[in-house]
C-alpha positions as CSV (number, residue, x, y, z in Angstrom):
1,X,37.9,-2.1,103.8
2,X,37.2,-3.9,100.8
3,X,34.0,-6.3,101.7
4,X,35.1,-7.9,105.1
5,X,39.1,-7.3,105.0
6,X,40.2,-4.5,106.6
7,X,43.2,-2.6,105.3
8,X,44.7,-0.8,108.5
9,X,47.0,1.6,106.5
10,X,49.3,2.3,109.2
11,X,52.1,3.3,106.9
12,X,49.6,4.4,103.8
13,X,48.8,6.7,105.3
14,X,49.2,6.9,109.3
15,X,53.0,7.1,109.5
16,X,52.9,10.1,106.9
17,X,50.0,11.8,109.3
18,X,51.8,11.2,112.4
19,X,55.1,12.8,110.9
20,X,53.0,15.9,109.7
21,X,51.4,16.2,113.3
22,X,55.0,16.0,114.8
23,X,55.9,18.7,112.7
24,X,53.1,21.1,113.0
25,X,53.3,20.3,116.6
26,X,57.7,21.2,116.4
27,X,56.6,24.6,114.2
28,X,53.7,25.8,116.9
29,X,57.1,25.7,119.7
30,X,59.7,27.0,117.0
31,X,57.8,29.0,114.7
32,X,59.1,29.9,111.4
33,X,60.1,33.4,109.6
34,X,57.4,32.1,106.8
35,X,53.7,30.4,107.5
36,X,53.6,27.1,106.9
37,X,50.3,25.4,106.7
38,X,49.9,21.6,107.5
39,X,46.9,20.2,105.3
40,X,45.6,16.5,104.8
41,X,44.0,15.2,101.5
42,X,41.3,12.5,101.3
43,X,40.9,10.5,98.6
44,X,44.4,9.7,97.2
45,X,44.3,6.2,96.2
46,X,40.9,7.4,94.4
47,X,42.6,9.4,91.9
48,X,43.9,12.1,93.9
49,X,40.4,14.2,94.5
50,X,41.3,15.9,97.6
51,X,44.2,17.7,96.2
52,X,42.6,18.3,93.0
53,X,39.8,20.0,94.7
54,X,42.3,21.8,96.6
55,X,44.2,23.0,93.5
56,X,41.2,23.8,91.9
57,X,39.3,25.9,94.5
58,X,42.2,26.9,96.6
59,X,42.0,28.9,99.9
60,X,45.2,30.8,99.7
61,X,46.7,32.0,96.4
62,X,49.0,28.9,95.2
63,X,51.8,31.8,93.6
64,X,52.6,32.3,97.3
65,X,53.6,28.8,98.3
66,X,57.1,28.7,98.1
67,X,57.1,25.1,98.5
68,X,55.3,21.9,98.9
69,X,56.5,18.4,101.0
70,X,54.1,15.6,100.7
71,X,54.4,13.2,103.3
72,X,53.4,9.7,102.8
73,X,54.2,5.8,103.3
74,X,57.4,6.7,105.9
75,X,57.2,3.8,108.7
76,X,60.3,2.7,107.2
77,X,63.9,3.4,105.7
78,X,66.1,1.2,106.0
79,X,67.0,1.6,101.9
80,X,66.7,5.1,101.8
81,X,64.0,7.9,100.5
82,X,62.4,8.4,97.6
83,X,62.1,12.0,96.3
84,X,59.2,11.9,93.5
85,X,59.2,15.2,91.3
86,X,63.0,15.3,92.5
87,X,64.1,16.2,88.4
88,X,61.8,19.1,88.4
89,X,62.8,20.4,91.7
90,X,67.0,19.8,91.1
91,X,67.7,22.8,93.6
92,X,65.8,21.7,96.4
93,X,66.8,18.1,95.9
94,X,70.4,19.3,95.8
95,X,69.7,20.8,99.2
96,X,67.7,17.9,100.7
97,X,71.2,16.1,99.6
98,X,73.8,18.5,101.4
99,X,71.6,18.2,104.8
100,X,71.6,14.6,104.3
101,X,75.7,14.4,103.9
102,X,76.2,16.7,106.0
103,X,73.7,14.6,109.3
104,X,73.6,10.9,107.7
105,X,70.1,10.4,108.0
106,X,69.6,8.1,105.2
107,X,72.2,5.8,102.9
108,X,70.5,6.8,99.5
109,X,68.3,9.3,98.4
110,X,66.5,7.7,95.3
111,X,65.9,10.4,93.0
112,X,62.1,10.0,91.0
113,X,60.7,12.2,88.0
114,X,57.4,13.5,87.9
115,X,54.5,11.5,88.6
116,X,50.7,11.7,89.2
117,X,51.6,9.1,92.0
118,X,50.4,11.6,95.3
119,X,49.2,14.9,96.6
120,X,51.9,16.7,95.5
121,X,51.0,16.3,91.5
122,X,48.0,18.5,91.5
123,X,50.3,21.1,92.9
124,X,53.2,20.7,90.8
125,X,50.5,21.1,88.2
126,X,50.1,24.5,89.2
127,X,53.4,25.5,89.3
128,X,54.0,25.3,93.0
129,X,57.2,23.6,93.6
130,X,56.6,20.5,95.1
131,X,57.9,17.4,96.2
132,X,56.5,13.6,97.3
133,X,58.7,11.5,99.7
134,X,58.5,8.3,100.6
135,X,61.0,6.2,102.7
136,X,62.3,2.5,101.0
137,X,62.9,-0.9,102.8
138,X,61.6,-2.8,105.4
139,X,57.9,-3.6,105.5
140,X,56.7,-3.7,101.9
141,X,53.1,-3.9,102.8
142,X,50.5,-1.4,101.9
143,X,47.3,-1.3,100.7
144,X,47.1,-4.4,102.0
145,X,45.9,-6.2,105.1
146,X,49.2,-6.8,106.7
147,X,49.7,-2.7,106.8
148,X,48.9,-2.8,110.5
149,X,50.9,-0.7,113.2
150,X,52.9,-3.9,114.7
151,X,54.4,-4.7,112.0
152,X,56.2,-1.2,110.7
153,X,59.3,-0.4,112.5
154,X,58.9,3.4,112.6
155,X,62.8,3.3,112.7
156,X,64.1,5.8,110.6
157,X,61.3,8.6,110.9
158,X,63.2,10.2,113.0
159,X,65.5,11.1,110.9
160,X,63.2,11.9,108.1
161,X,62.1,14.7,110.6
162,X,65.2,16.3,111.0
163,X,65.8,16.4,107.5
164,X,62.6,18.2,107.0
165,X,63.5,20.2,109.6
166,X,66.8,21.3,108.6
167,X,65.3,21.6,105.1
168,X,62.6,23.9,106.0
169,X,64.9,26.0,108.2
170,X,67.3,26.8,105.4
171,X,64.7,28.8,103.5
């Protein structure tokens, strides 16, 4: 809220919650050869403190993450995804390319430098290879009132969770 107007945040940041919880929920049915751990930051828009506390006093040793996906701002994709970090992480993106040829999940993958923009930054700081994606089109609210559950069409996150899928299953 900022004084009486709510800000609902159904796709910054619900639609990148629900997506996580699908695939935690996928991975405790199939698990994986390697543990993956499914964590939530708070205070992103605040200058990223969750993570940075993470990063800072970590629970696990960060030289044995073998990768990080940040999920956020995916109730949408009609345009495509955006891959943030996608220049420092060339191999990876490569890959998250082949999987989408290969299944035609999206019609662009928008390929982003480095940027303090999300979670994934404080651990890309840390040389843990990490990635932020975000899907483009449709509903362009955020951060805003109108970011409410009725009005984001949820229609290609789906596919964004096969592609994860299939990504994280090729390691």
């Amino acid at each position: 809220m900022m004084g009486q107007v709510k800000f609902p945040g159904a796709n910054d940041n619900a639609s990148g919650v629900s997506l996580l919880l699908n695939l935690a929920s996928y991975y405790s049915i199939n698990p994986h050869k390697y543990n993956i751990i499914f964590i939530c930051f708070g205070g992103e828009e605040a200058g990223l403190k969750g993570s940075k506390y993470f990063t800072d006093h970590p629970l696990l040793d960060l030289k044995k993450v073998s990768f990080l996906i940040n999920l956020d701002i995916v109730g949408t994709g009609e345009e495509g995804i955006a891959i943030v970090n996608a220049l420092e992480e060339n191999k990876a993106v490569k890959k998250i390319g082949k999987i989408n040829t290969r299944s035609n999940y999206f019609n662009k993958i928008k390929i982003r430098g480095q940027s303090p923009n999300s979670d994934h930054y404080w651990f890309s700081h840390h040389q843990v290879p990490s990635i932020f994606i975000y899907t483009m089109g449709g509903i362009q609210a955020y951060h805003d009132p109108l970011d409410k559950s009725g009005t984001l069409p949820l229609n290609k996150i789906e596919d964004l969770y096969h592609l994860i899928i299939d990504f994280v299953n090729g390691f």
